[in-house]
C-alpha positions in Angstrom: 0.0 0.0 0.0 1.0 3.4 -1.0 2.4 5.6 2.1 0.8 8.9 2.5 4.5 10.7 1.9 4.4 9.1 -1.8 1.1 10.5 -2.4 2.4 13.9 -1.5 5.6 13.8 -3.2 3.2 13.3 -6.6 0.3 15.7 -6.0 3.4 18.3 -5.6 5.5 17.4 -8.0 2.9 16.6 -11.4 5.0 15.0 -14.0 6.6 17.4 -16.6 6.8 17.0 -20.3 8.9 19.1 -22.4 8.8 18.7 -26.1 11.4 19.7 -29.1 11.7 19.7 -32.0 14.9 21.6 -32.2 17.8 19.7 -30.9 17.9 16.6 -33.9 17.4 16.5 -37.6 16.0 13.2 -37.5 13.7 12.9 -33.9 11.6 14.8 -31.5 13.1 14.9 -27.9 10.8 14.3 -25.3 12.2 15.4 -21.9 9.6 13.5 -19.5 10.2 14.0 -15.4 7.9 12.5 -12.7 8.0 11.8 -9.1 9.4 7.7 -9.6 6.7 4.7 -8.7 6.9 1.3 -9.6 6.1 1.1 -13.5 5.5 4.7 -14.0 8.5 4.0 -17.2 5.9 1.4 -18.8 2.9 3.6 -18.7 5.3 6.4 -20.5 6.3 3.9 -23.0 2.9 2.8 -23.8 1.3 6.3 -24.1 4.1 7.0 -26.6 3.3 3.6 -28.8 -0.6 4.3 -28.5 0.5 7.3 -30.4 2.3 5.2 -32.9 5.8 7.3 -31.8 8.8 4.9 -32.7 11.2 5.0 -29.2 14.9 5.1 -31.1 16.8 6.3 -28.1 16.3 6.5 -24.3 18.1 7.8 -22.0 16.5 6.8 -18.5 18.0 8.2 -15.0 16.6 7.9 -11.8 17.8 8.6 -7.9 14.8 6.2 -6.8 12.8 9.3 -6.4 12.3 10.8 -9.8 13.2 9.6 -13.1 13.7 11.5 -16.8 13.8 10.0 -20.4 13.8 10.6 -23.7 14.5 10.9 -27.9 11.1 9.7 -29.8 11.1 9.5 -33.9 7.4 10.1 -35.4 7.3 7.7 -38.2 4.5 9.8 -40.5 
């Protein structure tokens, strides 16, 4: 069961998403940070492919509390 501290931790700190299109020739770069929970990388990953983005490159870093990813290539 979830502690009450986690619960805080997230309704203070929403997940951040910063998108652009700027930085490569060939990809989007989606900058994604959120308070870390168990499987909070799999829901990211599967928002992403019910999009139909292609993942070509993650970078993934976490300190057991928060966690940040991402280079995503739309296909169309």
């Amino acid at each position: 069961m979830e502690d009450e501290y986690d619960k805080l931790i997230r309704r203070m700190n929403p997940p951040r998403v910063t998108i652009d299109n700027n930085s490569s020739a060939d990809a989007t770069v989606i900058h994604v940070e959120s308070a870390n929970k168990p499987g909070i990388l799999l829901e990211v990953v599967q928002v992403l492919t019910d999009l139909n983005l292609v993942i070509t490159k993650a970078y993934i870093s976490s300190d057991g509390r928060w966690f940040m990813d991402g280079k995503i290539y739309d296909p169309s």
